[in-house]
C-alpha positions in Angstrom: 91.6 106.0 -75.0 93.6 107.4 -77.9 90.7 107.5 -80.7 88.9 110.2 -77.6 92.3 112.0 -76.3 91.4 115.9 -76.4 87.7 115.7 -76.7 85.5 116.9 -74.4 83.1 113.8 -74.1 79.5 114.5 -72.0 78.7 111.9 -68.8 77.2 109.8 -71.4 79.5 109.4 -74.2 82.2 109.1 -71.6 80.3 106.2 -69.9 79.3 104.7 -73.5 83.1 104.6 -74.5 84.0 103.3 -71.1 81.9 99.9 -71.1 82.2 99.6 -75.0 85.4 100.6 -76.1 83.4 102.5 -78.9 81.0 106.0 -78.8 78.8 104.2 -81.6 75.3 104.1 -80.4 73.8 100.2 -80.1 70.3 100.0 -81.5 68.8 97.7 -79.9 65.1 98.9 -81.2 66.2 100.5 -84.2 63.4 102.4 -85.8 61.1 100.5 -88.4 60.0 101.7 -91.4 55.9 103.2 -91.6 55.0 100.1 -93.5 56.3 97.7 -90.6 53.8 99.8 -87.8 51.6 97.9 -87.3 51.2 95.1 -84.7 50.9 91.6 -85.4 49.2 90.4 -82.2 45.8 89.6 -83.6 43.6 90.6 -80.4 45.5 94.0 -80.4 42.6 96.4 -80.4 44.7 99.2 -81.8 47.2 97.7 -83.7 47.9 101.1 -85.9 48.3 103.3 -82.9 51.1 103.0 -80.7 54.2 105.6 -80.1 56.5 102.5 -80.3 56.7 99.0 -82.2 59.5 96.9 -81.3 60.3 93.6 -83.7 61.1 90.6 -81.8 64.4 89.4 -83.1 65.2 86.3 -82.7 67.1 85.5 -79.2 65.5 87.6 -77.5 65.9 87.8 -73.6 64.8 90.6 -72.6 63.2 90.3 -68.7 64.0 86.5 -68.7 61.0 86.2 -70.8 60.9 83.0 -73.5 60.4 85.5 -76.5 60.8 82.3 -78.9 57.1 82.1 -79.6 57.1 85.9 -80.8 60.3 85.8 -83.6 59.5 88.0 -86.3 56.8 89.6 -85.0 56.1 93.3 -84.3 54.2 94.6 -81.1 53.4 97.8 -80.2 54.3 99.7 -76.7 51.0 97.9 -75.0 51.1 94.2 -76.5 54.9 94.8 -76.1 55.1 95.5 -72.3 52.1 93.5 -71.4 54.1 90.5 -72.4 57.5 91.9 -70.7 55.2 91.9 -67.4 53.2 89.0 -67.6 54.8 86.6 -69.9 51.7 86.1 -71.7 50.0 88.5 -75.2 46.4 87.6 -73.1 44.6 90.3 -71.5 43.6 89.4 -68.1 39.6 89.0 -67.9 38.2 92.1 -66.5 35.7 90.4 -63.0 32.7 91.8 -63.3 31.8 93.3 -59.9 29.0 92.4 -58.4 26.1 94.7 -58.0 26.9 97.4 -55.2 23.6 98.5 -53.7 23.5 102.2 -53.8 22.7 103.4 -50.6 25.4 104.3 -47.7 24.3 102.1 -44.9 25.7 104.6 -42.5 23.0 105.8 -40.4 24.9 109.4 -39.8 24.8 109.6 -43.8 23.8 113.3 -44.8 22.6 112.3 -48.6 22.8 108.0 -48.3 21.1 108.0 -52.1 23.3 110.8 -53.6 27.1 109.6 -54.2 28.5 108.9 -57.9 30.0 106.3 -55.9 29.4 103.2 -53.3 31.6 101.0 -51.8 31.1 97.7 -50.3 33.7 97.4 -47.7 35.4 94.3 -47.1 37.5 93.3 -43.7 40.9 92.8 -45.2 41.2 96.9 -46.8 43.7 98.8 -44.8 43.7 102.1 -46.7 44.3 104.9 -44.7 46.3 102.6 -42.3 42.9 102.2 -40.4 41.4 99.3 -39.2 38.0 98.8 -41.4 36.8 95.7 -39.6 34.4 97.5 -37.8 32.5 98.2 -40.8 33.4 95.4 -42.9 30.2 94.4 -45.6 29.0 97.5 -45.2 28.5 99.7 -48.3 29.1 103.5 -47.8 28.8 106.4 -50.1 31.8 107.8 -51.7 31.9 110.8 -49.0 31.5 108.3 -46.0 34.3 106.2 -47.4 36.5 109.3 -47.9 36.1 110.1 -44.2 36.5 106.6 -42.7 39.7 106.7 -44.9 41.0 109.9 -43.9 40.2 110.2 -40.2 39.5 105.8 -39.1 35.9 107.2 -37.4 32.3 107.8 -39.6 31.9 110.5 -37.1 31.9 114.4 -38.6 
């Protein structure tokens, strides 16, 4: 503790010099220079525009992730923490839903054709901490839904 004896050292410097012995910073992600910005993950769809780019160094463990496969490369903030979550660069395949019919089946429906929104119920949802078995494969306008959600009855 001699190098820091009578300096007034913030939470943070204090912790710093307490695990490391040292208040030197470590830069983990240092900065990389404008011409390194861009990222190498070739089905990036914006590869020039990300607020971050990290370079994969090599031995990198980061969330118990095998990062072998990456070395050298640089990914930006998406690419980066998509593979941190999923283990995998691959975007997963967006299902395409299949057609809602839109028109609320609910008889007490004020405007059944008029929502900017319909959803077909299935039994398993428990929003709202309701039970939605009762109108399970039922499709209900956006307002209908809302209620059911809110108050567990169709009812006004």
């Amino acid at each position: 503790w001699t190098p820091v004896q009578n300096h007034i050292l913030c939470s943070a410097c204090f912790d710093r010099y307490k695990r490391r012995g040292t208040l030197e910073r470590c830069r983990l992600n240092p900065p990389l220079a404008e011409s390194e910005k861009r990222c190498t993950y070739e089905g990036c769809g914006r590869p020039t525009q990300s607020s971050k780019y990290y370079k994969i160094d090599k031995g990198r463990s980061t969330w118990g992730r095998d990062w072998s496969s990456l070395e050298g490369s640089v990914l930006c903030h998406s690419c980066f923490d998509r593979f941190k979550r999923r283990g995998t660069l691959e975007r997963c395949p967006k299902e395409k839903e299949a057609a809602v019919p839109s028109r609320c089946e609910y008889e007490g429906c004020a405007k059944p054709g008029e929502s900017s929104r319909f959803h077909l119920i299935d039994g398993e949802r428990t929003s709202g901490g309701h039970d939605w078995t009762p109108i399970a494969g039922k499709v209900l306008c956006h307002a209908c839904f809302d209620r059911y959600k809110r108050r567990g009855t169709l009812e006004r």
